[in-house]
Wavefront OBJ file of the C-alpha trace (Angstrom):
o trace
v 6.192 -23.070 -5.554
v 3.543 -21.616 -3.546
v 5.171 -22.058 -0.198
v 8.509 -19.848 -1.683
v 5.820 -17.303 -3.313
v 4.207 -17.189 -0.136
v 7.936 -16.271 1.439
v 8.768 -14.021 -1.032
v 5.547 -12.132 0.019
v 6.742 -11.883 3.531
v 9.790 -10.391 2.387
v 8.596 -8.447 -0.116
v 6.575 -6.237 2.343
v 9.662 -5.460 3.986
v 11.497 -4.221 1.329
v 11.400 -0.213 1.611
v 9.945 1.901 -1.097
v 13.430 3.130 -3.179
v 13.225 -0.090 -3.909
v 11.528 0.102 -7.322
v 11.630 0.129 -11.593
v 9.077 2.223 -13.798
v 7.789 0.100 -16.814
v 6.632 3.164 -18.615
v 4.485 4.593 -16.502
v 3.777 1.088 -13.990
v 5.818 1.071 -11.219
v 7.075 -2.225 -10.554
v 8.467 -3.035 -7.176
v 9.097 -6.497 -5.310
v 5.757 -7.396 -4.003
v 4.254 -6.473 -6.719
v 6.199 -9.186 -8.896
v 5.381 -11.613 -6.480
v 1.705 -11.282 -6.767
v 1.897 -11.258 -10.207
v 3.364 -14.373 -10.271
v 0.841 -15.622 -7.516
v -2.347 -14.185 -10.088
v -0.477 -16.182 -13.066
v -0.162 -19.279 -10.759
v -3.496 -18.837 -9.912
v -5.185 -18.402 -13.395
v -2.907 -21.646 -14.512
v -4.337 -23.611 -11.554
v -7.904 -22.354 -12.188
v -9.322 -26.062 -11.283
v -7.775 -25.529 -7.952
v -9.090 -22.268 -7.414
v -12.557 -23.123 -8.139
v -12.472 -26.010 -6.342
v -12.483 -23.876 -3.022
v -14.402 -20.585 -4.253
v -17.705 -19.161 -2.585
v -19.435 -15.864 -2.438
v -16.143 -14.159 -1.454
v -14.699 -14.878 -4.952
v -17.388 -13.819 -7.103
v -17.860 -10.554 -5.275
v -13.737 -9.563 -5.218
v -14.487 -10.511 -9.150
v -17.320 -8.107 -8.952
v -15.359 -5.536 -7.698
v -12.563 -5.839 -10.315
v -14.957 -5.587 -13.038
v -16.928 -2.558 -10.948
v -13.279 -0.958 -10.951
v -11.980 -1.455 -14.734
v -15.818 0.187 -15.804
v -15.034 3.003 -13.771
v -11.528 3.604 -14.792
v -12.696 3.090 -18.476
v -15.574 5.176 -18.212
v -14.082 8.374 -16.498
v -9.975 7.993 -18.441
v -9.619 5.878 -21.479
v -9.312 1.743 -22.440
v -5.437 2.363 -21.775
v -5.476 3.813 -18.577
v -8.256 0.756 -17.518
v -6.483 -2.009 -18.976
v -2.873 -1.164 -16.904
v -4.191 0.576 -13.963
v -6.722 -2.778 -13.454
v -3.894 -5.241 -14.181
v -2.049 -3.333 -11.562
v -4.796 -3.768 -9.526
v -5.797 -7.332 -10.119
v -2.625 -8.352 -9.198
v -2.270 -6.107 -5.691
v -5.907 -7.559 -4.773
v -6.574 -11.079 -6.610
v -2.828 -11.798 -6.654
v -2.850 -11.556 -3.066
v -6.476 -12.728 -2.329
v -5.527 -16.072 -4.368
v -1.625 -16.523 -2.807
v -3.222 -16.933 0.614
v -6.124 -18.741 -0.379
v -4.110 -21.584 -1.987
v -1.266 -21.789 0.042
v -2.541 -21.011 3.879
v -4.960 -24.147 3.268
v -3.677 -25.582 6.531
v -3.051 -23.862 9.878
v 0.271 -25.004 10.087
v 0.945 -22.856 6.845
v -1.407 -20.209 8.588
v 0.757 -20.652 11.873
v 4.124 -20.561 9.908
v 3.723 -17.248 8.027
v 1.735 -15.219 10.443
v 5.220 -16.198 12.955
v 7.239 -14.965 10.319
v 5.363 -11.743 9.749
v 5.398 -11.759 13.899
v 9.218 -12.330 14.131
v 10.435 -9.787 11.499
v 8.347 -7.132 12.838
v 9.377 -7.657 16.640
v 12.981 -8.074 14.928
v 12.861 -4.180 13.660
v 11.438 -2.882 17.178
v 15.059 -1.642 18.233
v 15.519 -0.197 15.036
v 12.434 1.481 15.202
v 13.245 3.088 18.210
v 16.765 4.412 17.615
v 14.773 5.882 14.035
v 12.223 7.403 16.777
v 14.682 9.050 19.628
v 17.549 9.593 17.004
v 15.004 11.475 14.542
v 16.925 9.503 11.946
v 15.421 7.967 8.988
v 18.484 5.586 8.408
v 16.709 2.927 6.634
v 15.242 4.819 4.133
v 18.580 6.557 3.870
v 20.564 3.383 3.489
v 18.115 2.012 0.611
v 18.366 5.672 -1.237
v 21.837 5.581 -1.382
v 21.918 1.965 -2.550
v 18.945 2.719 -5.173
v 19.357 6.402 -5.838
v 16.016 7.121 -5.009
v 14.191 9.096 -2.921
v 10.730 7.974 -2.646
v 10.016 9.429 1.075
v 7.470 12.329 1.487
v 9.427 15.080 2.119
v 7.427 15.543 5.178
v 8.205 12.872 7.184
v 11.541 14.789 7.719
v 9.806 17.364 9.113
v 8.504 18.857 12.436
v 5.193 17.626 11.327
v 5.871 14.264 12.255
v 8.513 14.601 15.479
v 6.069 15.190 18.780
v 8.036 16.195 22.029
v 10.877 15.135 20.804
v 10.098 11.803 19.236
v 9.848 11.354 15.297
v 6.647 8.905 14.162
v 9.028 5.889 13.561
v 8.414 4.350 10.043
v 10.920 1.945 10.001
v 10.779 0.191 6.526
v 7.488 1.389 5.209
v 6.787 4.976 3.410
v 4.754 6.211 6.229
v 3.788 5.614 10.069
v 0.749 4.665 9.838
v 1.665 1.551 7.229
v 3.977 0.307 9.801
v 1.398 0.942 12.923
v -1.691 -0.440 10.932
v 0.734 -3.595 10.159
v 1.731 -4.227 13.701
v -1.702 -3.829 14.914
v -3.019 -6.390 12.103
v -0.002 -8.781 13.429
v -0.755 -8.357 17.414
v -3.912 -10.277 18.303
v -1.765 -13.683 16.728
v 1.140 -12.304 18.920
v -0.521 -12.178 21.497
v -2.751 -15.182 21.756
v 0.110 -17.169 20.462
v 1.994 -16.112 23.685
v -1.261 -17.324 25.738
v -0.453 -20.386 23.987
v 2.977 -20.941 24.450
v 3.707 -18.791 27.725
v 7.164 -18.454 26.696
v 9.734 -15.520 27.183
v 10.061 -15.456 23.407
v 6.581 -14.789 22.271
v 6.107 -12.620 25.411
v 8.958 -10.299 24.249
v 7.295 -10.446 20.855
v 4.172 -9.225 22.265
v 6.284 -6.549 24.073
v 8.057 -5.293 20.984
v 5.101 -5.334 18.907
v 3.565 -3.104 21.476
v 6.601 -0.885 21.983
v 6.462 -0.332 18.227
v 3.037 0.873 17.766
v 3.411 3.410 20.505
v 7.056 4.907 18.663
v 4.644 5.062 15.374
v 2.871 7.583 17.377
v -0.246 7.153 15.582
v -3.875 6.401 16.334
v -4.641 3.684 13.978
v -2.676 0.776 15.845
v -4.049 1.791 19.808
v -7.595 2.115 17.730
v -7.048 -1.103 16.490
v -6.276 -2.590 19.978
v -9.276 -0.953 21.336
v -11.416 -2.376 18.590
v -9.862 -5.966 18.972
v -10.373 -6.117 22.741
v -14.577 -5.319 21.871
v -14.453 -7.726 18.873
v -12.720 -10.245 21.818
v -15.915 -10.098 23.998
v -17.975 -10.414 20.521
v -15.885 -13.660 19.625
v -16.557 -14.975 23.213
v -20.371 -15.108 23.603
v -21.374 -14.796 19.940
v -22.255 -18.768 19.838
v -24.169 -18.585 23.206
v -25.773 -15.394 22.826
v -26.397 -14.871 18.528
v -29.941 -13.135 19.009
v -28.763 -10.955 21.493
v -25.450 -9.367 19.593
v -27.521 -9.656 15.867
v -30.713 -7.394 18.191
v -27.769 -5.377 19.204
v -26.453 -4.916 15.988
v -29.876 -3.493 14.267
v -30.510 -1.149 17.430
v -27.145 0.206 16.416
v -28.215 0.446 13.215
v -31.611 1.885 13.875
v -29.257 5.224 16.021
v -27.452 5.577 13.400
v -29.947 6.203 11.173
v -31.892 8.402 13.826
v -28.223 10.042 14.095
v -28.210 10.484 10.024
v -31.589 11.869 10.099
v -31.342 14.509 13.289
v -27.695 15.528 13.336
v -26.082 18.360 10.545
v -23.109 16.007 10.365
v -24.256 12.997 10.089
v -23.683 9.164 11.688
v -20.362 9.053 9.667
v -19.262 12.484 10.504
v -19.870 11.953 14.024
v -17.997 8.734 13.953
v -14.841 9.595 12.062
v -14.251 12.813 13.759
v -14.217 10.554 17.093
v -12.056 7.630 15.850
v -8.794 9.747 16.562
v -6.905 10.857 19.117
v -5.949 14.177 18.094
v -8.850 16.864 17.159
v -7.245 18.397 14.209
v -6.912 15.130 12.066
v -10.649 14.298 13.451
v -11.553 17.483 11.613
v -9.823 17.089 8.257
v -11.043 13.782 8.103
v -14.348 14.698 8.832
v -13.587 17.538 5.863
v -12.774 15.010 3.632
v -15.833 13.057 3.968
v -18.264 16.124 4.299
v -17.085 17.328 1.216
v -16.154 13.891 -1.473
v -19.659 12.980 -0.471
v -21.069 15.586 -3.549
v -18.794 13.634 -5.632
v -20.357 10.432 -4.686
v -23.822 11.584 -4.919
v -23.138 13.133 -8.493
v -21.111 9.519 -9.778
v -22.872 6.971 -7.275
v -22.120 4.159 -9.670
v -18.951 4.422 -11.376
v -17.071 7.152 -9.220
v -14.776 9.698 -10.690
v -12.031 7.859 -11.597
v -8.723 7.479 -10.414
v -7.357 10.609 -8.301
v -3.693 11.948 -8.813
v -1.226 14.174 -11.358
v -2.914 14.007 -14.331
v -5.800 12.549 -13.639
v -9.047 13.502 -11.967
v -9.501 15.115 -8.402
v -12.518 15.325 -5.878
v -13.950 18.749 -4.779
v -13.366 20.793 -2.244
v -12.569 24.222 -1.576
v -8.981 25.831 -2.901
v -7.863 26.347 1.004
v -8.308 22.572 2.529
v -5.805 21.556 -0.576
v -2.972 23.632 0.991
v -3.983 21.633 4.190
v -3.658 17.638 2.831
v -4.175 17.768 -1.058
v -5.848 15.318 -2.712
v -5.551 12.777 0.056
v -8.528 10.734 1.222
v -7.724 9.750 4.627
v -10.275 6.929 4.167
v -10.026 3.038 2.692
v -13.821 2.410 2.419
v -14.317 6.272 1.545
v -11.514 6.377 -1.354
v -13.105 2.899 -2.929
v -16.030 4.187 -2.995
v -15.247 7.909 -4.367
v -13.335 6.553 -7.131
v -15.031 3.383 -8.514
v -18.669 3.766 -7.256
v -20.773 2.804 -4.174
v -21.310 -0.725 -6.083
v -17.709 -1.682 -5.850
v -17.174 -0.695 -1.998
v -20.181 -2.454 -1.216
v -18.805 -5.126 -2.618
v -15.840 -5.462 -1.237
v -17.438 -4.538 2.560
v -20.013 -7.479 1.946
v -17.318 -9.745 0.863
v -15.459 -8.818 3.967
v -18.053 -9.265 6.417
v -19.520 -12.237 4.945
v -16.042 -14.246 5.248
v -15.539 -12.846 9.225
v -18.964 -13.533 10.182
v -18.957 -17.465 8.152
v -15.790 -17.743 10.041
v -17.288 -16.890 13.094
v -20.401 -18.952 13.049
v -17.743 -21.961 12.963
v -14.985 -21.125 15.831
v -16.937 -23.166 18.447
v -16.378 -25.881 16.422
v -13.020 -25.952 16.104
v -10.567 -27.300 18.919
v -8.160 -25.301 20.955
v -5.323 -26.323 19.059
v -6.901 -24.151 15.812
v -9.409 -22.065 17.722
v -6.937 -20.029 18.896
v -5.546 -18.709 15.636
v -8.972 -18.407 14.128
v -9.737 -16.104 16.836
v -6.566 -14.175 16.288
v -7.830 -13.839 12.221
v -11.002 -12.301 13.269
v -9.541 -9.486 15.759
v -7.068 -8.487 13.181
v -9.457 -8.558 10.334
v -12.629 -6.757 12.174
v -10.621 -4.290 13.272
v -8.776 -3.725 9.367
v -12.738 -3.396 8.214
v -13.268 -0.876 11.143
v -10.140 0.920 10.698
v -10.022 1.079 7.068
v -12.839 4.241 7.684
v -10.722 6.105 9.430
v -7.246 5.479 7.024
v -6.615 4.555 3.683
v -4.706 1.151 2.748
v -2.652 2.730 0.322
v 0.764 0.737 -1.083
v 1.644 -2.403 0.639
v -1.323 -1.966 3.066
v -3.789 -2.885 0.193
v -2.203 -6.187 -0.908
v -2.146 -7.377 2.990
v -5.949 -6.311 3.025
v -6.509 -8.882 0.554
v -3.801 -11.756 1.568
v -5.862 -11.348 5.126
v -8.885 -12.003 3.897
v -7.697 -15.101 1.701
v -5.668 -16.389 4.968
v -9.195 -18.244 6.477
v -10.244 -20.542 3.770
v -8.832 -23.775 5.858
v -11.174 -22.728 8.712
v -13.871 -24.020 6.797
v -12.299 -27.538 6.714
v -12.459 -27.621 10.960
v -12.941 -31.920 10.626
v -9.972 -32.327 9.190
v -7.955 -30.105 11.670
v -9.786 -31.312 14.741
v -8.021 -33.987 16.862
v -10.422 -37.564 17.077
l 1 2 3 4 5 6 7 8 9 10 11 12 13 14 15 16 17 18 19 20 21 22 23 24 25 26 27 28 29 30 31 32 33 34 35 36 37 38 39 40 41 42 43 44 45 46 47 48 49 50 51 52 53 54 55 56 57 58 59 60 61 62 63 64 65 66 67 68 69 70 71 72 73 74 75 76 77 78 79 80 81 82 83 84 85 86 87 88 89 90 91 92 93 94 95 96 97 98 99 100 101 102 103 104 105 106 107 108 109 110 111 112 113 114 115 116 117 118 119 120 121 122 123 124 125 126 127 128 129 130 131 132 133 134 135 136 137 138 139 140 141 142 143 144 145 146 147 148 149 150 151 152 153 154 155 156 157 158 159 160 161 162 163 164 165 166 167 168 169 170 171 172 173 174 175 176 177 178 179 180 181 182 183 184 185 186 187 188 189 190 191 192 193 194 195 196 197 198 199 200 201 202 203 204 205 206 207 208 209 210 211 212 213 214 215 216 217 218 219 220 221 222 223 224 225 226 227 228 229 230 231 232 233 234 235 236 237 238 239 240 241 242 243 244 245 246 247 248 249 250 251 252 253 254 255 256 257 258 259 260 261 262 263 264 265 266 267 268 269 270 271 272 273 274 275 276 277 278 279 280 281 282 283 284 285 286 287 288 289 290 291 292 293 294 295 296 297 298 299 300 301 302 303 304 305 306 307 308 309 310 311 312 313 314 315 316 317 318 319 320 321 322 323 324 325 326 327 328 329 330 331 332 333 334 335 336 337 338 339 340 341 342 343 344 345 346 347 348 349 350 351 352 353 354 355 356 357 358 359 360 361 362 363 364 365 366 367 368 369 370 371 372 373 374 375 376 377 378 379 380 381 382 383 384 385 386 387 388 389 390 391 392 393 394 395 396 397 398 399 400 401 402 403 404 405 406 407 408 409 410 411 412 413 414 415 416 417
């Protein structure tokens, strides 16, 4: 059961947007079902689940109950009952699927090559969708489902540079498909240092080749973080005190950076983490100006932000710019449902990479390897999620990442005699 969920999952992710049915006001599409079913599984099988919980369980519980306060307290008990479910089962449905069923890393191996696979499988596609300016995909699954869930935008100039439209292949935007290769490469990769083969070293290739036709930051910022977190992952068991000393200095200038500079540690950071200035300075707009919302609603945010609903605020002229949009993960958690529940949810995070680190030396090559490759991709998704938002499948894979590690803990069983 949890081994065909776990498929389905796979799949699911690669099924393109039009592919959906509204439930009143719910949208329901493919992975969502999945997860659901995962959640349900997982409630039914609570012995199971408790049987391997720790601090990352109670706190992604935290957060749930952080969220449906928020939702209740700034909309209605409707709107926090459904728009909780929905997100219980894109964040607990995931979180749970991988916990119980990549328990081994032969499960671990066997779905992270599948995720590797389809997405070196769609590189040729990507690229005809990149030099063709041709959105085929998308155009093939509107005609099949009748509708048309793109952003109007994407068919724009806005996203064609010199020629070369930001491939999106099967996902609703460029940066879901980048962010997802980048998340997939460091297991590409090291599974090609592994292996040395001409398979996995075209893998590597298209994976690479398919991040650049996205044509966005995110993935090459992802590499760049993921080759620091590499050196990190290296020494961290023979040199602890010095990278923890390092980490509090860093702390310490940010704080003197907070306390001297009129934009602030964040300000200075996110307007860096791009590539190209004019996004640095939206997103640096963005976070200037939701931070009045957060200091007026520090505990339960403002609610959730859309048609209908409630909005953040900002002058009338950066809405004709990007809208509503929050160009952020960690800032959009936090804006919504309160400092509480992204604090959460970045303790949570950090506690499972840095457990899981303080045990890769004592694993042997034969799982080191693909421990390692969980801690590049995940670092860098904490990193990165300041700098983007996780928004529709890119959430659920948040969560299914960090329940993918669990069996690290269990290194004596994995480790040869």
């Amino acid at each position: 059961m949890l081994r065909l969920l776990a498929i389905l999952f796979v799949i699911a992710i690669f099924i393109p947007v039009e592919f959906y049915v509204m439930a009143g006001s719910v949208r329901i599409e493919p992975y969502r079902v999945v997860l659901g079913v995962a959640l349900v599984y997982a409630v039914l099988n609570f012995k199971m689940v408790l049987e391997r919980a720790d601090l990352v369980d109670i706190l992604l519980v935290g957060l749930l109950g952080f969220a449906f306060a928020s939702i209740w307290n700034n909309h209605d008990l409707q709107q926090a009952v459904e728009s909780t479910g929905i997100y219980a089962i894109e964040t607990l449905g995931a979180f749970y699927l991988a916990r119980m069923y990549l328990n081994t890393p032969e499960n671990f191996f066997q779905i992270n090559r599948l995720f590797v696979l389809i997405l070196a499988g769609l590189t040729l596609f990507s690229a005809y969708e990149a030099f063709a300016q041709h959105r085929f995909l998308h155009e093939i699954a509107k005609n099949i489902t009748g509708h048309d869930s793109l952003d109007f935008r994407l068919y724009m100039h806005y996203y064609i540079r010199n020629g070369v439209m930001r491939a999106a292949s099967l996902f609703e935007h460029p940066i879901l498909y980048g962010s997802l290769l980048a998340l997939c490469f460091p297991f590409a990769f090291l599974w090609f240092r592994q292996t040395r083969s001409i398979g996995t070293g075209s893998s590597v290739v298209a994976l690479i080749v398919s991040m650049l036709l996205t044509l966005s930051s995110a993935p090459l910022l992802s590499l760049i973080f993921q080759a620091g977190i590499a050196v990190l992952v290296k020494f961290w068991n023979s040199a602890r005190r010095l990278w923890i000393a390092l980490l509090f200095a860093s702390l310490a200038g940010s704080l003197l950076i907070n306390a001297f500079s009129n934009r602030g540690f964040f300000g200075i950071l996110i307007s860096y983490l791009t590539f190209n200035p004019n996004t640095g300075y939206f997103r640096l707009l963005q976070w200037e100006h939701s931070m009045d919302d957060i200091a007026a609603s520090p505990i339960l945010g403002i609610g959730l932000i859309g048609p209908g609903l409630h909005d953040w605020t900002r002058p009338y002229w950066i809405s004709s710019w990007f809208g509503n949009s929050i160009d952020s993960f960690w800032l959009l958690l936090a804006l919504q449902h309160g400092l509480f529940a992204a604090g959460l949810l970045l303790f949570a995070s950090l506690y499972a990479s840095f457990n899981t680190l303080n045990l890769l030396h004592k694993h042997d090559d034969d799982t080191r390897w693909m421990v390692t490759a969980w801690l590049l991709a995940f670092f860098s998704l904490i990193l990165i999620g300041f700098t983007v938002d996780y928004f529709g499948k890119l959430q659920p894979m948040f969560f299914f990442t960090l329940g993918a590690i669990s069996w690290a803990r269990d290194y004596s069983r994995w480790n040869k005699p």
